[in-house]
N, C-alpha and C positions, 0 to 999 in steps of 0.2 A: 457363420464362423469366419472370423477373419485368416488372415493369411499366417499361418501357423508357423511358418517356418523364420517368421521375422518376429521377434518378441516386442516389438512395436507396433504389429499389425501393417496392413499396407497405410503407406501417403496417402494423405488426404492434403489438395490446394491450400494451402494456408500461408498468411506473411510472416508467421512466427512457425521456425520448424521445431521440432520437438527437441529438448534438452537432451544430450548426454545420458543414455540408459544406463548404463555400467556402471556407474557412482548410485545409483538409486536404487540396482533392483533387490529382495528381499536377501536375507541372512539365509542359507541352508538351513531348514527348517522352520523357520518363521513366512508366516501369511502376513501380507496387510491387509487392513480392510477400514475399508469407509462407509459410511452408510449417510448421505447429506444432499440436498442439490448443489451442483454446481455453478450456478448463478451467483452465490453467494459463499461456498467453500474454494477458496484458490486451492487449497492442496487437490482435491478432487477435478477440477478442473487442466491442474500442471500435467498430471498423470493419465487423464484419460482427452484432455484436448475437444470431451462435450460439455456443451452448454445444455442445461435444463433447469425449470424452473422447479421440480417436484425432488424430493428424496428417492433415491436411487441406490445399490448396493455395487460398490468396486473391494475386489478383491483380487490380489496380487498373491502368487503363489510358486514357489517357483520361477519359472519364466516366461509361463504367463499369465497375463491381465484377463479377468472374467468379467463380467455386467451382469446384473440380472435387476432387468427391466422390464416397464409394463408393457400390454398389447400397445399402449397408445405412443409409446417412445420406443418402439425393440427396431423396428424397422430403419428410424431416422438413426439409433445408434447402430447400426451395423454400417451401416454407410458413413457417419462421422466420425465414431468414437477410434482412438489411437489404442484399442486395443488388438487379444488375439481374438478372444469368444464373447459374442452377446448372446445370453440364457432369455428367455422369456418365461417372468417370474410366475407364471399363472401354475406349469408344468407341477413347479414347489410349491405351489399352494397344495394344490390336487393333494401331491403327497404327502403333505401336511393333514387336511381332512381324513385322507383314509388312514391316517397314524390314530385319530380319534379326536383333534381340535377341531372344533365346531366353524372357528371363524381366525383362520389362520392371519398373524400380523407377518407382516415382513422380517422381523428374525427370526418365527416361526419356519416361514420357507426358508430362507438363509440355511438353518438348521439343518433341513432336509441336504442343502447344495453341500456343506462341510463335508458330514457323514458319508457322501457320496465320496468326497476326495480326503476322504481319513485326515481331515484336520480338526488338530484338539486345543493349538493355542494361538491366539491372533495377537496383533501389536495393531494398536488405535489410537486415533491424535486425542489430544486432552478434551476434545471439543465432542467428542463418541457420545451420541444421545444416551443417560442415565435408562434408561424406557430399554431398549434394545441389547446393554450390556447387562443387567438387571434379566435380561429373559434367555440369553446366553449363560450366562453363568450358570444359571437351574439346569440348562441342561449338561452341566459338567465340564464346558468349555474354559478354558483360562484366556485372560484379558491380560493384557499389559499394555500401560500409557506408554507413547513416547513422545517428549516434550516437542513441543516445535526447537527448530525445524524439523519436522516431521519427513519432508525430505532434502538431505542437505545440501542436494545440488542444488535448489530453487535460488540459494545463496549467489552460487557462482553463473551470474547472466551468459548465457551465451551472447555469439554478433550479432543473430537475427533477434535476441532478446533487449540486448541494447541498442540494436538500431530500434526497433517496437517504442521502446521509450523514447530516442532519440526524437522519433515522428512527434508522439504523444506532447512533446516536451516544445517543438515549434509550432505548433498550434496554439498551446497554451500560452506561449510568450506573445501570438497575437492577440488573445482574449485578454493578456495583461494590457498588452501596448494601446487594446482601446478602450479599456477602464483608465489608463491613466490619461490617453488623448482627451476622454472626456473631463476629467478633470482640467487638467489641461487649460480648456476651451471654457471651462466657466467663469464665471464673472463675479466679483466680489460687491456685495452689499449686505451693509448691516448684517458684518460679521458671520456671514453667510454666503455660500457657493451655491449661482444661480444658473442654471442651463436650459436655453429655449422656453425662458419664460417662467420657470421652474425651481425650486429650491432642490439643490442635488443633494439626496439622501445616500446614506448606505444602500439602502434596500432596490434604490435608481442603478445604482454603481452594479450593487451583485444581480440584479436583473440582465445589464446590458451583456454581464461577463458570462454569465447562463445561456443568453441567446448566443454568444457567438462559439460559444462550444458545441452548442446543439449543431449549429451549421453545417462546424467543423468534424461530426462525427465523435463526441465527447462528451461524457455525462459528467456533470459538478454538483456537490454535494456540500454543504457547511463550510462555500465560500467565504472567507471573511473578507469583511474592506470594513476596519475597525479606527476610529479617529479619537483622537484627544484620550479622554481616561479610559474608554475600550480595549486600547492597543495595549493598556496595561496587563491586560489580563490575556493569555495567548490565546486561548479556544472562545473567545468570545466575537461569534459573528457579528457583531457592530451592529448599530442602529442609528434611525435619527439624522439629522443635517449634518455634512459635513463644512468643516471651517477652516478660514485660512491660518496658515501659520501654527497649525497643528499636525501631528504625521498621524498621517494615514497608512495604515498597513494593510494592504492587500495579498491575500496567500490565498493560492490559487491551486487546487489538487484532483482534478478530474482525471476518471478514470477512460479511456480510448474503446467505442463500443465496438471495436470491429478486433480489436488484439490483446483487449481487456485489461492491459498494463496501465500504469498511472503514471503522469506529469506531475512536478511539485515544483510551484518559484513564489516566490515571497518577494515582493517590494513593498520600501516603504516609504512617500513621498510627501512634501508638505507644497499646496498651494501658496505661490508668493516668497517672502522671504522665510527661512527656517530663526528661529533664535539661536543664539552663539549656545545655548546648554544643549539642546537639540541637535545642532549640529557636531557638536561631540559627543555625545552618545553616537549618532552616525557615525563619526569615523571610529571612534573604539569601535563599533561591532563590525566594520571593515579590516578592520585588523588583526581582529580574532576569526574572521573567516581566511585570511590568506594565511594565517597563522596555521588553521588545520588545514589548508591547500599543500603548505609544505611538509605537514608530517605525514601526510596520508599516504601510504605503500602498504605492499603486500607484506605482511609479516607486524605491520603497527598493531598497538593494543587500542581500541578504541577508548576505553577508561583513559589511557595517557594524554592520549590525543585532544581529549575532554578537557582533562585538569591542565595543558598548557592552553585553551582556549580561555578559560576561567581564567588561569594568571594574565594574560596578555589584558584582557578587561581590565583586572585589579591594576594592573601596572599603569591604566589609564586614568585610573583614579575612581573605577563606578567598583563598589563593594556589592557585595548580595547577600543580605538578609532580610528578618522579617520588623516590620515595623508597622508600630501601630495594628497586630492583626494580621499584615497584609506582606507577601513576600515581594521583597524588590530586588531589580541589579540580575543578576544573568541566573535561573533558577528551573531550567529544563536543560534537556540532552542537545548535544552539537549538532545527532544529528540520526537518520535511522535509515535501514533496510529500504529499499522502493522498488516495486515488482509488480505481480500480480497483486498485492496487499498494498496499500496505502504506507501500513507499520510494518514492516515485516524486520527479520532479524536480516544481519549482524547491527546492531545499534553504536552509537558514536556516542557514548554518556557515562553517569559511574560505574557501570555495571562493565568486567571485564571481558572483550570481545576482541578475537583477533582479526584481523580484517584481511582479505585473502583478495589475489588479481579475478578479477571478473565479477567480485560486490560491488552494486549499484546504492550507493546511499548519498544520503542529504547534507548537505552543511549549512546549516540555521543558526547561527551563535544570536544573542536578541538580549536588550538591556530592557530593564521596563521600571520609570519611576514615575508616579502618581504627578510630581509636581511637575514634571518636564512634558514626558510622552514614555510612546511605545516604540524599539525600532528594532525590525527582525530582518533580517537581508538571507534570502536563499537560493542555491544553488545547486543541482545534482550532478555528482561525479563520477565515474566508474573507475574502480584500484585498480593499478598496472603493477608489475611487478618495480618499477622504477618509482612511480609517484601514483599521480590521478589524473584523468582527460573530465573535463570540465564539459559534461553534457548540454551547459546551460548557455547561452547565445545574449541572453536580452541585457542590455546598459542599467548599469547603478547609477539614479539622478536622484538625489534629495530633495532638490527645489523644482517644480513644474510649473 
């Protein structure tokens, strides 16, 4: 059992202290409950501050935090996890079988741990394995989803949460700075970027940006370095040779394996000279990022924020619709949430969000036309009560 008398449990070393309890913990009469590993669930991770790779049960009750975990994790979580009680799920198994189930599942036990603390309705993220709330309900217990944010502090970063990403975020600009050096440094022929002998591919580029994350203590996932009609389409990791006098967009979002938070930057560069349509595209979407630079404060609606991003474009003359099939001109959000999630809320898009001091989010504004190119410029900010501090360090260059 942890240290009871602190509803956080004792400190554990850590570069990221634990958020603000008091805006998070339960409603008078409401339990939360998780049932997910935390490798892969941030909410489960925010809240108990373990890392595991297996499904696991947190419930919050009260004031405080319980675990009930296997023989092979009870131990490491009594010593890690930022809670009050780690349970050792075997106990509920037991009294599970002698209830008369033969081969007790983990809501099973769960069941037995409520019953013991006279709880009858739980509140669960929309993400609650069907399988588990499906065997809860039979035994009479009530469910209630609660949408994300599931918890709303995650929203507002603490300073050791923003510097977390701060770190994440200059690492990342040097894993940018030497995908573009390599570009950079290659050599044009026959319409093709050659390096060390080599035709430089996409697949070259997010290689080199992968190793030097790894170095850095940072895991990257659906890297893009996307050129010519690629960069048209946003989520398309790029393939193939890259060429001169096409933009290359590179968006770069690894997650930091040691504080689990994420970096986000986006450049988007052309070998040699840009064409003059190319190069406006570039600056309209320069424009429409300093454009949400200056509305961003505490109390903006992210929707507004959005649709003067979208004017400032029009006003430059790139319209957004779909043609041919295919949508063109600026036709995603400005910008989203960035945390322990990659996507996380409050969002900068159509969708109406208030934007509060201490949200960490993106500003991506991005034109994208088949005959021209692709060009996405990104930067992470954190909202102050005044405006925004610009997390982001690394130089906007067009031409390399």
């Amino acid at each position: 059992m942890r240290n009871a008398d602190h509803p956080l449990g004792t400190r554990m070393p850590s570069k990221v202290e634990e958020p603000r309890a008091e805006s998070r913990e339960p409603k008078e009469g409401e339990a939360l409950l998780i049932i997910a590993a935390s490798e892969a669930d941030a909410n489960l991770y925010y809240a108990t501050r373990f890392l595991a790779g297996d499904p696991f049960v947190f419930l919050w009750h009260g004031a405080e935090k319980i675990l009930l975990m296997s023989d092979l994790e009870v131990d490491r979580a009594r010593t890690q996890a930022r809670v009050n009680t780690v349970l050792a799920i075997r106990k509920y198994e037991e009294r599970a079988k002698a209830a008369g189930i033969e081969r007790p599942g983990m809501a099973d036990s769960l069941y037995q741990l409520l019953t013991e603390r006279h709880i009858q309705c739980l509140t669960v993220p929309g993400s609650f394995p069907i399988e588990h709330a499906d065997r809860l309900r039979e035994r009479g217990l009530t469910l209630r989803v609660r949408p994300e944010p599931f918890f709303e502090a995650r929203m507002m970063k603490s300073p050791e949460e923003v510097e977390a990403i701060t770190r994440a975020m200059r690492r990342t600009e040097a894993a940018m700075d030497f995908a573009i050096a390599a570009i950079r440094e290659a050599e044009v022929r026959d319409n093709l970027l050659w390096r060390r002998g080599e035709v430089l591919t996409a697949e070259v580029v997010r290689s080199l940006i992968a190793v030097k994350l790894l170095e850095d203590g940072l895991i990257a996932e659906n890297t893009i370095v996307a050129c010519g009609q690629d960069g048209c389409d946003p989520h398309n990791r790029g393939s193939g040779p890259l060429r001169p006098g096409q933009s290359i967009i590179l968006d770069i979002f690894p997650r930091d394996s040691e504080s689990r938070y994420h970096a986000d930057i986006t450049r988007t560069v052309v070998k040699g000279r840009a064409p003059g349509a190319l190069r406006r595209l570039y600056d309209a979407v320069l424009a429409g990022q300093e454009c949400a630079f200056r509305l961003i404060r505490d109390g903006a609606d992210g929707e507004s924020v959005h649709r003067e991003v979208q004017q400032t474009l029009e006003a430059h003359g790139f319209k957004t619709g779909e043609v041919n099939g295919r949508m063109q001109g600026f036709f995603h959000g400005t910008g989203h949430g960035l945390g322990l999630d990659i996507h996380e809320p409050p969002r900068v898009s159509k969708t109406k969000a208030t934007l509060r001091t201490g949200n960490v989010v993106t500003v991506e504004p991005g034109l994208y036309y088949p005959d021209v190119g692709g060009v996405r410029i990104e930067d992470v900010v954190v909202v102050t009560e005044t405006g925004c501090r610009n997390l982001t360090q690394y130089p906007k260059t067009l031409e390399v």
